[in-house]
C-alpha positions as a Markdown table, in Angstrom:
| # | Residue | x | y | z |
|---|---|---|---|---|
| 1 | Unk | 0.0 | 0.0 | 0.0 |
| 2 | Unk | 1.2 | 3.5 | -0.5 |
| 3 | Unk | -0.7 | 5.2 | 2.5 |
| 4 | Unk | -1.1 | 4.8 | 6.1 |
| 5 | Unk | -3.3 | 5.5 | 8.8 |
| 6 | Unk | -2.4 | 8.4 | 11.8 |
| 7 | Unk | -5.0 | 8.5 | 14.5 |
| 8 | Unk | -6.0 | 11.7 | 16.3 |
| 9 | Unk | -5.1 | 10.5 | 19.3 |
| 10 | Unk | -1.1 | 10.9 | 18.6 |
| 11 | Unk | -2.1 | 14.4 | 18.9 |
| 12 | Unk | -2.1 | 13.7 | 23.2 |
| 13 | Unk | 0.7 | 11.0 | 22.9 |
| 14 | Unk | 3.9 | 11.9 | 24.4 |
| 15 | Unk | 5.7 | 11.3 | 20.9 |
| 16 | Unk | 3.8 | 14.3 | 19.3 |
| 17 | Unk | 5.6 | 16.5 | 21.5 |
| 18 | Unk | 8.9 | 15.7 | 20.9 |
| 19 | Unk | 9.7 | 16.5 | 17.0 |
| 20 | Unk | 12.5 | 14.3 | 16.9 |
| 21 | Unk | 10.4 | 11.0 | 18.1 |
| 22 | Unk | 7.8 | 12.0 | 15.8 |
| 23 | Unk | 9.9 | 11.9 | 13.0 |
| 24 | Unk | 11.0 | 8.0 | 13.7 |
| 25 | Unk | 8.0 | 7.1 | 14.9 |
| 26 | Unk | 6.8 | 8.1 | 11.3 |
| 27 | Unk | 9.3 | 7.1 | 9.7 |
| 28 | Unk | 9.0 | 3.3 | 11.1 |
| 29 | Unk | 4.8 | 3.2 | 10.7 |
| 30 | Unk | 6.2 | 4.2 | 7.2 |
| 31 | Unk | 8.7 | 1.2 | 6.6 |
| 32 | Unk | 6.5 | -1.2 | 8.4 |
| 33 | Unk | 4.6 | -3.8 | 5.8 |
| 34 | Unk | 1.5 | -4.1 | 5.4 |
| 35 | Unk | 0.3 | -7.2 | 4.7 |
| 36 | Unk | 3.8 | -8.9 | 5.2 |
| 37 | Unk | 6.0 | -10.4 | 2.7 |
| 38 | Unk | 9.1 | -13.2 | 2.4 |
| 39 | Unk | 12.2 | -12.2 | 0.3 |
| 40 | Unk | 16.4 | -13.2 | 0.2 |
| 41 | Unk | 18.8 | -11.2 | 2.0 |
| 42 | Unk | 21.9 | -13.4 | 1.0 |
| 43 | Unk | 21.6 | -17.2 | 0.9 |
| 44 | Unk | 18.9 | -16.8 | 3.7 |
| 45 | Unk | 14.7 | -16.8 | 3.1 |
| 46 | Unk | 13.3 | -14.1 | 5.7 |
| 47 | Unk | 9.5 | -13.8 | 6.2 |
| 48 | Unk | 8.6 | -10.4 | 8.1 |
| 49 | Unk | 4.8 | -9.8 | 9.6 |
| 50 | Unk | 2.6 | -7.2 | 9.2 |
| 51 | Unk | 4.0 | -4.1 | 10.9 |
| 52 | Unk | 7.8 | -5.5 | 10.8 |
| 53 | Unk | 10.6 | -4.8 | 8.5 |
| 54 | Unk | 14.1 | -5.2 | 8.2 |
| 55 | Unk | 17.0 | -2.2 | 8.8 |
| 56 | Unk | 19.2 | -1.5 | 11.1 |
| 57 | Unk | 20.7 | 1.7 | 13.4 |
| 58 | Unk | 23.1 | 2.5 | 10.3 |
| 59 | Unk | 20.4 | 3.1 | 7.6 |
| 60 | Unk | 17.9 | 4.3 | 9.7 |
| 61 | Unk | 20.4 | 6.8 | 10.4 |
| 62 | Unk | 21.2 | 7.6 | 6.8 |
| 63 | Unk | 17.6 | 7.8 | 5.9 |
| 64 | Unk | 16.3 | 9.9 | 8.6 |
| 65 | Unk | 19.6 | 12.3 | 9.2 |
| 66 | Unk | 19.9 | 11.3 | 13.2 |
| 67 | Unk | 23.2 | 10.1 | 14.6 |
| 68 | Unk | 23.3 | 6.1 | 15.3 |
| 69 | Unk | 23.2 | 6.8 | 19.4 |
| 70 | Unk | 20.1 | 8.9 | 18.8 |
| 71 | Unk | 18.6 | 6.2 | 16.8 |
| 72 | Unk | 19.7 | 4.0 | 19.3 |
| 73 | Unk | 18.2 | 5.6 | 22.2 |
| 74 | Unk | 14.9 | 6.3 | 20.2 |
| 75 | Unk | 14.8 | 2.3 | 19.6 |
| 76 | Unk | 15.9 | 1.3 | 23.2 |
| 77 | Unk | 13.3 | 3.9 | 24.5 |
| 78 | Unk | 10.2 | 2.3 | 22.4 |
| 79 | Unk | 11.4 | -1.2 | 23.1 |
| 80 | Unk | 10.9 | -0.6 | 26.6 |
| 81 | Unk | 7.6 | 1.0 | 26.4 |
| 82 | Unk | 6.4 | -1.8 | 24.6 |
| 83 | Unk | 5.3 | 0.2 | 21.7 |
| 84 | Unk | 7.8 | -2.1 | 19.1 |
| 85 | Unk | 10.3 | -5.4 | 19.5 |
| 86 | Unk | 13.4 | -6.2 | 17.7 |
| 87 | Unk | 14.9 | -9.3 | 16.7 |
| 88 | Unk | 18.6 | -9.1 | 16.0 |
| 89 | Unk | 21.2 | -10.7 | 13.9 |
| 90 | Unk | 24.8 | -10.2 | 12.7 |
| 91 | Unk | 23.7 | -9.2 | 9.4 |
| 92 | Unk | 20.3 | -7.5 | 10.0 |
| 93 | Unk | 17.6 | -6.6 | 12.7 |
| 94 | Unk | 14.0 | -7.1 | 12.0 |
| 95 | Unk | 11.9 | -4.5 | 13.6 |
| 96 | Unk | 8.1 | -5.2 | 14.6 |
| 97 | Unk | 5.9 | -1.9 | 15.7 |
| 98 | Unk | 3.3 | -3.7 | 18.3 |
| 99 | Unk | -0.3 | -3.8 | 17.5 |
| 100 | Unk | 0.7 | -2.7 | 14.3 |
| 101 | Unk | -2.8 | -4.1 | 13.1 |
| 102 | Unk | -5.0 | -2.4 | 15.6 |
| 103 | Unk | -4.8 | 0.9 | 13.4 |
| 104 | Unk | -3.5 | -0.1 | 9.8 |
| 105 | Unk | -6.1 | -2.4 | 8.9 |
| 106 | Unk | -8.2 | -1.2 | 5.8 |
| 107 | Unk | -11.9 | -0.4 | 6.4 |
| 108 | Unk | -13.2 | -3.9 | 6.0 |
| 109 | Unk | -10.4 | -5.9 | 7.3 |
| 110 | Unk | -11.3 | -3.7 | 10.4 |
| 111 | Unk | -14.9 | -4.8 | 10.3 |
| 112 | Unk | -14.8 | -8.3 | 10.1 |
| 113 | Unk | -12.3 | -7.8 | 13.1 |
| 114 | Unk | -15.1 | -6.1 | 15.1 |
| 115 | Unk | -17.6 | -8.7 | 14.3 |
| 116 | Unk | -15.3 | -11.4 | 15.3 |
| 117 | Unk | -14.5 | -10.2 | 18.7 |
| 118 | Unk | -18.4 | -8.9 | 19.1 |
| 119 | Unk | -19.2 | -12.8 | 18.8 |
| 120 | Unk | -16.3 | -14.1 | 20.6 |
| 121 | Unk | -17.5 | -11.9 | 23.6 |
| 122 | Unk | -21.0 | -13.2 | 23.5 |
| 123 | Unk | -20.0 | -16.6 | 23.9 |
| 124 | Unk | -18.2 | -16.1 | 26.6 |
| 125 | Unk | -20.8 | -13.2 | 28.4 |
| 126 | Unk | -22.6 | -16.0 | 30.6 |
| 127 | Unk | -19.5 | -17.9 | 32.2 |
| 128 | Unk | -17.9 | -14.0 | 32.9 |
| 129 | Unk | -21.3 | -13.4 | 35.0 |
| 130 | Unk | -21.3 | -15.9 | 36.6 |
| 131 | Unk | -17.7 | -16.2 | 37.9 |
| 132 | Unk | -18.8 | -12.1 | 38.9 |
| 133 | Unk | -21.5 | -13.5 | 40.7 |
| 134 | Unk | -19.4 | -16.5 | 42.5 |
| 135 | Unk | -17.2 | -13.7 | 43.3 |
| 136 | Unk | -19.7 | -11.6 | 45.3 |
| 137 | Unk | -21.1 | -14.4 | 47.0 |
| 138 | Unk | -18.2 | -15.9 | 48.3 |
| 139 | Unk | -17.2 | -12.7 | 49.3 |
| 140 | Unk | -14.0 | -13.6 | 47.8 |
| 141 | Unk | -11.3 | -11.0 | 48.9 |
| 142 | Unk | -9.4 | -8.8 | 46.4 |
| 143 | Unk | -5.9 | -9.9 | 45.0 |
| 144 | Unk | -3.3 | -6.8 | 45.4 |
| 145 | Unk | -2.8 | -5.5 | 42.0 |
| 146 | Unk | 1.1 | -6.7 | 41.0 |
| 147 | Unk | 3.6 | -4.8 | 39.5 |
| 148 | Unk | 3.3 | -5.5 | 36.0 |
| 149 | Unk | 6.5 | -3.5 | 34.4 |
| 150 | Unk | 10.4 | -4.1 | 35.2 |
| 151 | Unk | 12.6 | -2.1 | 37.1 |
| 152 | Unk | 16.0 | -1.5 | 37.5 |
| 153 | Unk | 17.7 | -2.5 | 40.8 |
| 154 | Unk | 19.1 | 0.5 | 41.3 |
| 155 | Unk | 16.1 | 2.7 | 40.6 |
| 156 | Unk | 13.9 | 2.2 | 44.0 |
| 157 | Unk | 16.9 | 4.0 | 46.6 |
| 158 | Unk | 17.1 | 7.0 | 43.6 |
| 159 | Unk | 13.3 | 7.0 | 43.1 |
| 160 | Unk | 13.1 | 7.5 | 46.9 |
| 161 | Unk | 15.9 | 10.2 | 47.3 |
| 162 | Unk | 14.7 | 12.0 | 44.2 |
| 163 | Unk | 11.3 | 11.5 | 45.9 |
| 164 | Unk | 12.0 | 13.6 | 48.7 |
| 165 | Unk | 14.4 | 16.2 | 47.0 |
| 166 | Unk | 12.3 | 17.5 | 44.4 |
| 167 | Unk | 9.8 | 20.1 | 44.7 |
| 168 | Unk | 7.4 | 19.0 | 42.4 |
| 169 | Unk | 5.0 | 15.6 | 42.9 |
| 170 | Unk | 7.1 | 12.7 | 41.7 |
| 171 | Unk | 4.9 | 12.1 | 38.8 |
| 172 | Unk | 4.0 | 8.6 | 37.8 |
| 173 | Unk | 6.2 | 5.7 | 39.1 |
| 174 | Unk | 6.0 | 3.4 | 36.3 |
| 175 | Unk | 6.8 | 6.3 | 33.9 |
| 176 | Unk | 10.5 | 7.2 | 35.5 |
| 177 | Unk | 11.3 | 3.0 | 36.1 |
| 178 | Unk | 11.0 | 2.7 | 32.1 |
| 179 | Unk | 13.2 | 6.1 | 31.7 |
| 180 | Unk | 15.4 | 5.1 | 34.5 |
| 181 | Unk | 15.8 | 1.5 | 32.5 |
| 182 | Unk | 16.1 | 3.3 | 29.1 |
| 183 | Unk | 19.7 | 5.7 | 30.8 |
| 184 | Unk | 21.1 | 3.2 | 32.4 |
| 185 | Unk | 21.9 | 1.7 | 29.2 |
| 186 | Unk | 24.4 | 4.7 | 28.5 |
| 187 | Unk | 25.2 | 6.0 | 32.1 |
| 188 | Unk | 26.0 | 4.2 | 35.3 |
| 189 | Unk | 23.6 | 4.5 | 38.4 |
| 190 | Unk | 26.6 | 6.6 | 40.1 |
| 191 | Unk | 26.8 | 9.0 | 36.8 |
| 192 | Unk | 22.8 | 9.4 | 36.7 |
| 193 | Unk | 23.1 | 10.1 | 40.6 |
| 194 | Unk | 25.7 | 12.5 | 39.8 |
| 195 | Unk | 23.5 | 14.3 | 37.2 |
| 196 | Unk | 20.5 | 13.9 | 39.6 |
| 197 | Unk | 22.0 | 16.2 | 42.2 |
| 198 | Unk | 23.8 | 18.5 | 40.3 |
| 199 | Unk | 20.1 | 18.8 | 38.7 |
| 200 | Unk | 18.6 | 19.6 | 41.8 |
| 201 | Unk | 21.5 | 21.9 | 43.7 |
| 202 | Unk | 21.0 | 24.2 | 40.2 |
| 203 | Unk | 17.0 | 24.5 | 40.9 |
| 204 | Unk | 17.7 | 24.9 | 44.5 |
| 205 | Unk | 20.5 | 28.0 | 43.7 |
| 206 | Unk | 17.8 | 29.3 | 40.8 |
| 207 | Unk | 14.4 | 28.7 | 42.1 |
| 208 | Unk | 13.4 | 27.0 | 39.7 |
| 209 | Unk | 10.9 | 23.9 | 40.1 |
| 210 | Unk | 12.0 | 20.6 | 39.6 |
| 211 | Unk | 10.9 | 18.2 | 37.2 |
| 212 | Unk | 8.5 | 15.0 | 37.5 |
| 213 | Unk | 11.4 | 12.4 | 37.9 |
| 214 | Unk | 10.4 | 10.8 | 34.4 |
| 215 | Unk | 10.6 | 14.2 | 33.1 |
| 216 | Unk | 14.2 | 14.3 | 34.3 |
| 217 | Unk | 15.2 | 10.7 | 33.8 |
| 218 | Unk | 16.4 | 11.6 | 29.9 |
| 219 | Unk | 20.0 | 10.8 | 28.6 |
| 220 | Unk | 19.9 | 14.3 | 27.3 |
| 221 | Unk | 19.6 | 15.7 | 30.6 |
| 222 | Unk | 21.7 | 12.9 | 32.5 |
| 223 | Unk | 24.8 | 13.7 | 30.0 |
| 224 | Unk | 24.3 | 18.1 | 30.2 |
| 225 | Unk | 24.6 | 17.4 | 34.1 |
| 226 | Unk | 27.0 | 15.6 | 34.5 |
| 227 | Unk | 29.4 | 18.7 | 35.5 |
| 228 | Unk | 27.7 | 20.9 | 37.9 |
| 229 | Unk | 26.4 | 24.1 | 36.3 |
| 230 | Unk | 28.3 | 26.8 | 37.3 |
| 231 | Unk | 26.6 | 30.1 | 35.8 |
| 232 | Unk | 23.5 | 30.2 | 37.4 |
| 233 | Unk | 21.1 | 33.6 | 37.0 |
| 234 | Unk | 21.3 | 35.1 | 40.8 |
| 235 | Unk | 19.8 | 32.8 | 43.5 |
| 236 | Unk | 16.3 | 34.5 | 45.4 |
| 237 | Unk | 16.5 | 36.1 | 48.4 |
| 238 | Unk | 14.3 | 34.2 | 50.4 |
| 239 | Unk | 14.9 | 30.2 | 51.3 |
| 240 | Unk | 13.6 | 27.9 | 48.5 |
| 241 | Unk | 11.4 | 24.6 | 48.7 |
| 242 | Unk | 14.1 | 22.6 | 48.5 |
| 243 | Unk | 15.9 | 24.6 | 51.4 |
| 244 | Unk | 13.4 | 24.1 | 53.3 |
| 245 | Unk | 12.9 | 20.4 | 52.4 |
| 246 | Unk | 16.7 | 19.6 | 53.1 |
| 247 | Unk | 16.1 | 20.8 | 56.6 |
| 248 | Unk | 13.0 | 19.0 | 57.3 |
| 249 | Unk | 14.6 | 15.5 | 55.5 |
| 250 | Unk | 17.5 | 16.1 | 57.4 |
| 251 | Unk | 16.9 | 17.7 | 60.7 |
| 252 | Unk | 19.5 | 20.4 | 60.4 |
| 253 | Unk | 19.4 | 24.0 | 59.6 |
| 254 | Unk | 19.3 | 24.9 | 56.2 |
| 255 | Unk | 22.7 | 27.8 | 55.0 |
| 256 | Unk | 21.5 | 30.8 | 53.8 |
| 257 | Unk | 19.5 | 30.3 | 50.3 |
| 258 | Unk | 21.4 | 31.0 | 47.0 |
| 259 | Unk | 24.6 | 29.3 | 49.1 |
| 260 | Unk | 27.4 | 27.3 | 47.0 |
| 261 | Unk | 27.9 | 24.8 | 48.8 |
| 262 | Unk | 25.9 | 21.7 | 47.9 |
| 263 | Unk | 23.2 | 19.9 | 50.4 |
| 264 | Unk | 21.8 | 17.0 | 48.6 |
| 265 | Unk | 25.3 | 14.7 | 49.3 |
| 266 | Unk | 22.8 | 11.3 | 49.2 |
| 267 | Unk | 22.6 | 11.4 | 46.0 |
């Protein structure tokens, strides 16, 4: 096919507001087959899905004008949101945007879709009641709802010191353990808690308000902060939030606001 479908809704995705993303993100819903196809790549037969093709880092960084580490981080960063997967060989990587089918289906392919799962769901409408109504009989007690996305073993001590450091609300959990996962493949836990709290003693000294952590966690921002930023616009007169939060975290009085010397030594 020569077309493809965009939905409205990437107008509120996260993607839309980061021109870069959007770019790859059209550019792979662009490469991605159709209906599938099977073709040679040497002496080898290779049979891709719907939604998949075959590239790699190098020529999607020829045809799109990124670096390879961008591309790289783009790739990492969708693989981890679950939004594509990638198989990988020495010679090739075969790249599979997930529910591919949910949106590029043609009009009819969609309907037949929807009529399928409409039936499918009727047939199984009077064992879901009743298994509702076992459930409210037998008064049968709640399981706790599990954690259903990874984290990395570092990320739980620097969610909870960022936690407490920052000014703002944390934001959502599950958001900053896929951005945590998604630096840690280019910077150590000590380098992101470096960048964390030179972060956070330049807000404090500017009086400016924090990020959400996942709104921090990029490896933009963990790289530019890596060296602590030294010219700063002049610090406010009066204590800041995080002053004051220093002193209540850590029981002792806080210097005078706008001070050099960093506070936030935990992370």
């Amino acid at each position: 096919m020569s077309w493809i479908k965009l939905h409205r809704r990437l107008l509120d995705s996260e993607v839309f507001k980061k021109p870069d993303h959007l770019k790859l993100w059209t550019y792979l819903l662009l490469k991605a087959s159709h209906r599938g196809k099977t073709f040679r790549h040497g002496d080898q037969t290779i049979k891709i899905e719907p939604g998949s093709f075959v590239s790699g880092r190098q020529k999607i960084a020829e045809e799109t004008g990124y670096s390879e580490s961008k591309i790289r981080r783009f790739l990492a960063y969708k693989k981890a949101t679950n939004k594509l997967t990638i198989k990988s060989t020495k010679q090739y990587s075969i790249i599979t945007i997930c529910k591919y089918s949910d949106y590029q289906l043609d009009e009819k392919e969609t309907d037949q879709r929807i009529d399928h799962q409409t039936d499918h769901n009727q047939e199984n409408s009077k064992s879901i009641t009743t298994d509702v109504v076992i459930h409210k009989v037998g008064q049968t007690p709640k399981s706790k709802k599990k954690k259903t996305y990874k984290e990395h073993p570092q990320f739980q001590e620097w969610w909870s010191k960022y936690s407490k450091a920052s000014s703002s609300p944390e934001g959502s959990r599950e958001k900053a353990a896929e951005h945590y996962l998604i630096c840690s493949q280019d910077f150590s836990p000590e380098q992101i808690n470096l960048a964390t709290r030179h972060y956070l003693i330049e807000c404090r000294k500017a009086g400016y308000s924090t990020k959400h952590a996942y709104g921090f966690l990029d490896p933009g921002l963990i790289d530019q902060y890596q060296i602590e930023p030294s010219n700063l616009t002049d610090p406010p007169k009066q204590e800041t939030f995080l002053d004051q939060q220093f002193k209540r975290i850590h029981g002792t009085e806080s210097e005078h606001a706008g001070s050099s010397s960093p506070r936030l030594e935990s992370l």
